[in-house]
ZADRENLO-288788 format. One record per residue: residue in one letter; chain; x, z, y of N, C-alpha, C in turn; residue number from 1. Coordinates in steps of 0.1 Angstrom, whole numbers. Layout:
N
REC residu chaine n_xx n_zz n_yy ca_xx ca_zz ca_yy c_xx c_zz c_yy num
REC A A X Z Y X Z Y X Z Y NUM;
...
***
This chain:
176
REC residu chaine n_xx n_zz n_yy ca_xx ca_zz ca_yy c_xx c_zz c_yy num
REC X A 8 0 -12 0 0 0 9 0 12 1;
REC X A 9 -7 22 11 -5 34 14 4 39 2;
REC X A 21 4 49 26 20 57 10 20 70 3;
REC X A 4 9 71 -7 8 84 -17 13 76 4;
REC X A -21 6 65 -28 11 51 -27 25 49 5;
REC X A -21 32 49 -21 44 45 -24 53 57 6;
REC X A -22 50 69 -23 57 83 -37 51 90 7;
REC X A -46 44 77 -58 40 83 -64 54 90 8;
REC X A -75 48 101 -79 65 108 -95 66 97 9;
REC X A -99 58 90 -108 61 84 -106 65 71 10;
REC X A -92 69 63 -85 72 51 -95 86 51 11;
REC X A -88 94 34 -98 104 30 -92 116 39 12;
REC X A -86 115 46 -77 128 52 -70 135 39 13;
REC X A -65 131 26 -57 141 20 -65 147 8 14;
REC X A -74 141 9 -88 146 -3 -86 142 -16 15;
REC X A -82 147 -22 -85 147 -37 -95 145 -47 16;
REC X A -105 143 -41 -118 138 -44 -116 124 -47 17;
REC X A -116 126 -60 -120 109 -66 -129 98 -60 18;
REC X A -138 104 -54 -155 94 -53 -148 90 -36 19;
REC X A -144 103 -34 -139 100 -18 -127 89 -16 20;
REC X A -119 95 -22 -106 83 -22 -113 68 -26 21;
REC X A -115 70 -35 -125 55 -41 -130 47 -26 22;
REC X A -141 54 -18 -144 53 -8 -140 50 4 23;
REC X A -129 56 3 -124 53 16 -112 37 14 24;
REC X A -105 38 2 -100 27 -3 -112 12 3 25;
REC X A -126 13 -5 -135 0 -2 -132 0 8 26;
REC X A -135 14 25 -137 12 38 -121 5 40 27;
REC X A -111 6 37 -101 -1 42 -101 -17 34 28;
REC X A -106 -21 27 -106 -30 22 -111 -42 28 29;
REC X A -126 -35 33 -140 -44 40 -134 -44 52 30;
REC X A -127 -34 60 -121 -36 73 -106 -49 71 31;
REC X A -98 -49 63 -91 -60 62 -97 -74 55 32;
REC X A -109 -71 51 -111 -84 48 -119 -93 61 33;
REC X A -127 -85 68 -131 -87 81 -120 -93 88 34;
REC X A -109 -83 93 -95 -90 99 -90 -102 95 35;
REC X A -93 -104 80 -90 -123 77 -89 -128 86 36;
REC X A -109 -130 85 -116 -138 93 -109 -138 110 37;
REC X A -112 -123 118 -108 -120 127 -95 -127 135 38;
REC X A -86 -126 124 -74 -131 129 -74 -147 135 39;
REC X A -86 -152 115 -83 -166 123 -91 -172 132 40;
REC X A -99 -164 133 -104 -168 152 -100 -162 163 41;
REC X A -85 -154 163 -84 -153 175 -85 -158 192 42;
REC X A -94 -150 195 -95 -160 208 -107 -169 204 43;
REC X A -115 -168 195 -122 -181 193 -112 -194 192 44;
REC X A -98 -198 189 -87 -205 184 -83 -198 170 45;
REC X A -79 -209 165 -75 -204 155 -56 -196 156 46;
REC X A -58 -185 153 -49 -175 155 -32 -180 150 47;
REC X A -22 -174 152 -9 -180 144 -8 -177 129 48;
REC X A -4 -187 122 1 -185 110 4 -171 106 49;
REC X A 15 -169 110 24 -157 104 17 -146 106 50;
REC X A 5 -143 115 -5 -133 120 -13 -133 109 51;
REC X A -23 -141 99 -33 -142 93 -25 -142 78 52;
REC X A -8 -144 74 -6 -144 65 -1 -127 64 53;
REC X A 2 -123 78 6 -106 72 -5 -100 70 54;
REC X A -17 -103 80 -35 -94 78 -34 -102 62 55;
REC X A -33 -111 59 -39 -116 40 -25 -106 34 56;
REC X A -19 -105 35 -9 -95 25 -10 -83 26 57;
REC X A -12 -75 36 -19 -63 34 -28 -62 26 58;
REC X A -40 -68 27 -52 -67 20 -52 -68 4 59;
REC X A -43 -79 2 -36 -81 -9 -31 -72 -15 60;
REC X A -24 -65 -9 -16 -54 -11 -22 -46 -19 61;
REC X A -31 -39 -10 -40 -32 -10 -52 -33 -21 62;
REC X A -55 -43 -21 -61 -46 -33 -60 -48 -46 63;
REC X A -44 -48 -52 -35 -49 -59 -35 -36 -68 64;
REC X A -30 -24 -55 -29 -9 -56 -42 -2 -62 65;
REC X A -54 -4 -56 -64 -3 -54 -71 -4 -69 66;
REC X A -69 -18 -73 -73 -20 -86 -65 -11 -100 67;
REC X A -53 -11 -94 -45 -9 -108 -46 8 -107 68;
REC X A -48 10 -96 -54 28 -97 -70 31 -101 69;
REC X A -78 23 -100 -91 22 -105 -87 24 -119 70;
REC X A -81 11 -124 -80 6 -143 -73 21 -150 71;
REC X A -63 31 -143 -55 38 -147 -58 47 -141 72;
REC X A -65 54 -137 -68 70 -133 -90 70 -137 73;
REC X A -94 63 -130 -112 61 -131 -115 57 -139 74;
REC X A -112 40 -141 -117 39 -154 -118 42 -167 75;
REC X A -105 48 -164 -102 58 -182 -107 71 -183 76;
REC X A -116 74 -175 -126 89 -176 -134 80 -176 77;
REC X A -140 71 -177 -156 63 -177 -159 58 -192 78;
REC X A -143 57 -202 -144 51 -212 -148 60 -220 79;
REC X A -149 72 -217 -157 79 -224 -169 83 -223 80;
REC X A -174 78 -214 -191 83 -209 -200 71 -221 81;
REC X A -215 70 -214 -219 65 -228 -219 49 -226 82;
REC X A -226 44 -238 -231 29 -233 -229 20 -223 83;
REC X A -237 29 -218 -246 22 -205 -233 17 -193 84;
REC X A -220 30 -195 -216 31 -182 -200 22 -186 85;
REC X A -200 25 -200 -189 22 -206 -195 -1 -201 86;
REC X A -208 0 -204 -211 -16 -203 -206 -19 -185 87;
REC X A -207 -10 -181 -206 -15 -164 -194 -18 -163 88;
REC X A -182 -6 -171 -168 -8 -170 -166 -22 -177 89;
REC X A -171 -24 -183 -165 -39 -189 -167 -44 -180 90;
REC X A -177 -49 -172 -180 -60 -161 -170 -59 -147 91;
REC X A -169 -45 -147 -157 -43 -134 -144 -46 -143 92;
REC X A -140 -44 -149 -126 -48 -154 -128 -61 -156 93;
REC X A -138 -71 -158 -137 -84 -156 -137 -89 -141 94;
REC X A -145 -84 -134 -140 -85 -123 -129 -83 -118 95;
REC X A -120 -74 -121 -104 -70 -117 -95 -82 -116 96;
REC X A -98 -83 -132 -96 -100 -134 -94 -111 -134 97;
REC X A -106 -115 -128 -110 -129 -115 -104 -125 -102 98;
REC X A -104 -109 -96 -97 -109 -84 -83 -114 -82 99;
REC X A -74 -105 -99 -64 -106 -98 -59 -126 -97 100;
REC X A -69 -133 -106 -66 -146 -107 -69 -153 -91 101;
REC X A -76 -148 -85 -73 -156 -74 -63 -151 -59 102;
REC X A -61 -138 -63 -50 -137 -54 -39 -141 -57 103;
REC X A -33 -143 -73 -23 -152 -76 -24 -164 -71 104;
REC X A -35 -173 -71 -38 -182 -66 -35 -187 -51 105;
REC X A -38 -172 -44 -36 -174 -25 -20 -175 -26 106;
REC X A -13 -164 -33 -1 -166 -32 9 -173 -32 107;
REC X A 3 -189 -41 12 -197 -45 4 -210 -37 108;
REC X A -5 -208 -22 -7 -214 -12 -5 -219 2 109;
REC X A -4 -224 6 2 -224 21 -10 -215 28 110;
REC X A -5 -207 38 -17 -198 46 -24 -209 54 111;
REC X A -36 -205 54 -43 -212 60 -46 -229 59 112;
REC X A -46 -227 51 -48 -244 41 -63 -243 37 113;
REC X A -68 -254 35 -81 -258 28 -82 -253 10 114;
REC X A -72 -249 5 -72 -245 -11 -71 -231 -4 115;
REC X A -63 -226 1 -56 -216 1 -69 -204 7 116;
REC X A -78 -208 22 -92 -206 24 -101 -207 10 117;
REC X A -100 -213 2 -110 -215 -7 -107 -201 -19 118;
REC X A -95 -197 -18 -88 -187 -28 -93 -171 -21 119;
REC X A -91 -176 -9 -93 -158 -1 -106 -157 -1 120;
REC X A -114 -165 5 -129 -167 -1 -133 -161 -12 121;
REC X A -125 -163 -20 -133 -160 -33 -129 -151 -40 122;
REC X A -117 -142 -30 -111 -129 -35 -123 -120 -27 123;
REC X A -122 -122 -13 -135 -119 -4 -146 -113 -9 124;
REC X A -148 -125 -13 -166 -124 -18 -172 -120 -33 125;
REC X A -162 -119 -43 -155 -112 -54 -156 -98 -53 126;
REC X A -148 -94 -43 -143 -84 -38 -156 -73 -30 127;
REC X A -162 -83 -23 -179 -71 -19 -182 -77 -29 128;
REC X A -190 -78 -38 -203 -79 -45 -195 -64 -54 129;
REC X A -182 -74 -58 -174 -56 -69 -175 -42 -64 130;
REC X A -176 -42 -48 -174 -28 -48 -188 -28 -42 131;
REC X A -198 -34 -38 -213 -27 -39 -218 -23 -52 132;
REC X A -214 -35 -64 -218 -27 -75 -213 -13 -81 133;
REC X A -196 -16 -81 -194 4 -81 -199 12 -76 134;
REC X A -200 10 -64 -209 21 -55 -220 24 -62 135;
REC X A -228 13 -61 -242 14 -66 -243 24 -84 136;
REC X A -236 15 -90 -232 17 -105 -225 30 -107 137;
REC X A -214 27 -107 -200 33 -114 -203 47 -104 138;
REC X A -196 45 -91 -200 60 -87 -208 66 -83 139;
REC X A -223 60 -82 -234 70 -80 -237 75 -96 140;
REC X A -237 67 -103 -244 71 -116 -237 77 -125 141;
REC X A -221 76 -123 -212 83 -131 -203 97 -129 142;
REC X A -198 90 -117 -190 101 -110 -196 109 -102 143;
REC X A -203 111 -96 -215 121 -85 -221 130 -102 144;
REC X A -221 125 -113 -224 136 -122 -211 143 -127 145;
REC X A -199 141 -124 -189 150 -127 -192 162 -121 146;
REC X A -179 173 -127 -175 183 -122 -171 181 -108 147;
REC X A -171 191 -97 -157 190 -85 -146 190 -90 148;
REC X A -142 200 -104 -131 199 -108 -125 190 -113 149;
REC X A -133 181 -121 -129 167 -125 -127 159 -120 150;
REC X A -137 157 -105 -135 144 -92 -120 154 -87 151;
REC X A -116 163 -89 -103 166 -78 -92 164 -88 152;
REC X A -92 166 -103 -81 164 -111 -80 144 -111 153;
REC X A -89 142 -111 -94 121 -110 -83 119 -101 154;
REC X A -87 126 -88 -81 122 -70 -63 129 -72 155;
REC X A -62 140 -80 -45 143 -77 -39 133 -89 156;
REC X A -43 124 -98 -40 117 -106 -41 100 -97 157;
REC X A -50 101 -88 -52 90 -83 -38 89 -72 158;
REC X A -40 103 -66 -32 99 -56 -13 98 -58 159;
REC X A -11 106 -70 3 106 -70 2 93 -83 160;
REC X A -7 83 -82 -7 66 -91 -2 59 -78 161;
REC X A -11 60 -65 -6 53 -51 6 56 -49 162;
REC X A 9 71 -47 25 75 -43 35 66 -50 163;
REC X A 36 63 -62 47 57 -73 42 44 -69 164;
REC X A 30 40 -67 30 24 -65 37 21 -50 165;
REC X A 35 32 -41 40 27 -28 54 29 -27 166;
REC X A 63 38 -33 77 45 -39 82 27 -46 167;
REC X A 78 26 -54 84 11 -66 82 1 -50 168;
REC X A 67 -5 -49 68 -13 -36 74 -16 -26 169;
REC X A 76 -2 -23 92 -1 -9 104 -7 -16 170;
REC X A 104 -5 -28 120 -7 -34 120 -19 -38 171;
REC X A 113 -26 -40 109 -40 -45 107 -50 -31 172;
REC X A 102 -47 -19 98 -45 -9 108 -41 7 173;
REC X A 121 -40 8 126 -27 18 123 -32 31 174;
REC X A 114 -42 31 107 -44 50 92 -39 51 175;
REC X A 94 -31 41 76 -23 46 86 -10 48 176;
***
């Protein structure tokens, strides 16, 4: 994640709360995927390159983090709940999926190209329908019936998953 990403002013403040971190993750997500768009109309012009490719890497970023802490801290307390919830996890990890396949896709694009638009698009729009359904799904119906103690053991698992992704990333990374 990002060093801006992480100092978002709408982050969980430090909460350990699984449902919350989750949460506040989508709110940073839906705000950079907005800024896409935003950037490339700066001005009602279309904005600079290197401007709309650092707002799309962030997001990316972020989205990257985001998922692979979902698959490895949430989703593996869901795989034991019943049926019902266990069927929704299949559908979200297919989703993960498709995201992951088309951000590979942006990557190996020129920014701001007619394919390259067509890829963020559909990480975009991938990207809300997935996290209205969790919301809707996964954490109203699953996680709001946990313990506090289990949403806060979820969130200190969740959050020292980001610490080591953002620790490896810097080192892989040394201009963030």
């Amino acid at each position: 994640m990002t060093e801006a990403a992480r100092q978002d002013p709408g982050s969980s403040g430090g909460s350990d709360d699984i449902v919350e971190l989750i949460m506040a993750d989508h709110r940073r997500i839906a705000r950079l995927s907005r800024a896409v768009y935003d950037t490339a109309r700066h001005d009602g012009r279309p904005g600079p390159e290197w401007m709309l490719g650092h707002v799309w890497q962030r997001l990316a970023d972020l989205l990257v983090a985001h998922i692979q802490a979902e698959e490895e801290t949430w989703y593996a307390s869901v795989s034991g709940a019943g049926p019902q919830s266990r069927a929704r996890l299949q559908d979200s990890l297919a989703d993960h999926d498709g995201i992951r396949g088309s951000l590979g896709e942006a990557s190996a694009l020129l920014v701001g190209s007619a394919p390259w638009w067509h890829a963020v698009n559909t990480v975009i729009d991938a990207t809300t329908e997935h996290r209205r359904r969790e919301e809707r799904d996964l954490l109203a119906g699953y996680a709001l019936g946990l313990s506090m103690s289990r949403r806060r053991e979820l969130g200190r698992q969740w959050n020292a998953f980001m610490a080591g992704w953002e620790s490896q990333a810097s080192r892989t990374d040394p201009g963030r």
